[in-house]
VEXBA-880152 format. One line per field, with one value per residue (C-alpha): residue in one letter; x, y, z; residue number from 1. Coordinates in steps of 0.02 Angstrom, whole numbers. Each point is the difference from the previous one (the first is absolute). Layout:
<atoms>
res [a ...]
x [X ...]
y [Y ...]
z [Z ...]
n [NUM ...]
</atoms>
This chain:
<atoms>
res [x x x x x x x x x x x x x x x x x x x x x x x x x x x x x x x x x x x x x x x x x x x x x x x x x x x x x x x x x x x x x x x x x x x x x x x x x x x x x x x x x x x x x x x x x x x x x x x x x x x x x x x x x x x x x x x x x x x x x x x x x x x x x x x x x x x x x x x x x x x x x x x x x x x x x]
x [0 50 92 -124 -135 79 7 -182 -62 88 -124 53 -83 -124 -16 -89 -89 -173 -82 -83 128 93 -118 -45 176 24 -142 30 207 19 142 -108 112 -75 -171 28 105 -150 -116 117 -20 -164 -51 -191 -76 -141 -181 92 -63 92 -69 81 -21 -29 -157 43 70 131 -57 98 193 53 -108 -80 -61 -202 36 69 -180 -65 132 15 -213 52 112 -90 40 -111 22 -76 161 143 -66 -20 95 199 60 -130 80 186 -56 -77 112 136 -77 -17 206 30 -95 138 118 -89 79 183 115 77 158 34 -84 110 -28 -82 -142 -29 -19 -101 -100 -16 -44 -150 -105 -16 -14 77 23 205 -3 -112 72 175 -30 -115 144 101 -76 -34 169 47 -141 88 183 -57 -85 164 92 -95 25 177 85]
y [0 171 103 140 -135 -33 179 30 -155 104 50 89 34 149 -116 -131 106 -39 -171 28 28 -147 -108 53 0 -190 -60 76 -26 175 120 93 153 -16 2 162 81 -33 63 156 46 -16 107 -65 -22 -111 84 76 9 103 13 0 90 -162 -23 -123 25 -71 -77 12 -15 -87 117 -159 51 -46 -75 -170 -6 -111 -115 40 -54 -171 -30 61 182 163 184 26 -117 63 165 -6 -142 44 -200 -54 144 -38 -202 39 111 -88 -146 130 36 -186 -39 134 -150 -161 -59 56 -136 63 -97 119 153 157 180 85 -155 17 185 -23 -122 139 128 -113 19 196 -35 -125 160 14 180 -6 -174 66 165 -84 -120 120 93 -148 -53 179 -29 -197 112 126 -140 -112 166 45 -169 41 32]
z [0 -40 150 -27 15 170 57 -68 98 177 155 139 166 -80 -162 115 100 -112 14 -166 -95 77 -4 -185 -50 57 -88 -163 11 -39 101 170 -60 -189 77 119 -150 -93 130 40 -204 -11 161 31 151 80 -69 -147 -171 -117 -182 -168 -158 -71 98 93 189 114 169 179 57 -141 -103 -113 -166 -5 -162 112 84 -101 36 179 11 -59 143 130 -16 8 -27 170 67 -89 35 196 48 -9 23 -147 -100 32 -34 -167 -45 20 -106 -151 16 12 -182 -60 49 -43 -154 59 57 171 -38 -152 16 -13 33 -140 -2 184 3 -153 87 141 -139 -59 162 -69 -178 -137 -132 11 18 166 62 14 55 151 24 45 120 87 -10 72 137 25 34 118 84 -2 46 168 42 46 153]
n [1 2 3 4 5 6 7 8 9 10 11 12 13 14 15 16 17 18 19 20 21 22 23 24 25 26 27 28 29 30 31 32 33 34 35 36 37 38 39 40 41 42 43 44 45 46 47 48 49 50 51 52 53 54 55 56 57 58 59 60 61 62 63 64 65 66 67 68 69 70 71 72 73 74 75 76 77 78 79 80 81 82 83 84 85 86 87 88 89 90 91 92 93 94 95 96 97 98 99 100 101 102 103 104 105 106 107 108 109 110 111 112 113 114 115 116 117 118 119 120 121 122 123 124 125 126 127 128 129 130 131 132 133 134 135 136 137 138 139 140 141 142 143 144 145 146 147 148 149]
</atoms>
């Protein structure tokens, strides 16, 4: 695996301090520091709703496009969940940024297919996917950063 890989997958004392996003991060095999990098870039809150130009609107801390609902519904999921309960919305978000990674061996993944794996939680057009990328991977270093004594 990829030394980066092994930094990413990192926790420290504040990294753990939510049993959501551990709990979420074990059961999708995904970094606890992705998820809160994640979280930290996309800024929403339990209750929020933001909408988008698009018409469609973006749902709680991990700020869920409404355009997953349908999806959500078939396992379980409801706006009025994802919306108001912050563990629901860390779980299923964190099960949309794992499909970015489904089809990627682990054993032979390298950086620009992770972060564009990372990118594709945002959007799958290049221009949007790498930009998002980064500022989660900016979020993911000040994270890593404070971390440090």
């Amino acid at each position: 695996m990829c030394l980066f890989l092994l930094a990413l997958m990192g926790i420290g004392p504040a990294l753990a301090t939510e049993p959501c996003v551990v709990e979420a991060a074990e059961r999708f095999r995904l970094p606890p520091s992705l998820i809160l990098a994640v979280m930290r870039v996309e800024g929403g809150k339990s209750g929020q709703v933001l909408y988008n130009q698009n018409g469609s609107f973006d749902i709680g801390p991990m700020q869920i496009n409404s355009l997953w609902l349908p999806e959500i519904q078939r396992r379980g999921g409801t706006l009025e969940l994802i919306a108001h309960h912050r563990c629901a919305n860390i779980h299923f978000g964190t099960w949309l940024l794992s499909r970015g990674f489904a089809n990627i061996d682990p054993a032979r993944i390298d950086q620009a297919t992770f972060w564009r794996a990372v990118g594709n939680y945002h959007s799958r057009t290049p221009e949007h996917n790498s930009r998002y990328a980064r500022a989660v991977w900016n979020a993911w270093h000040k994270l890593m950063a404070a971390q440090r004594p």
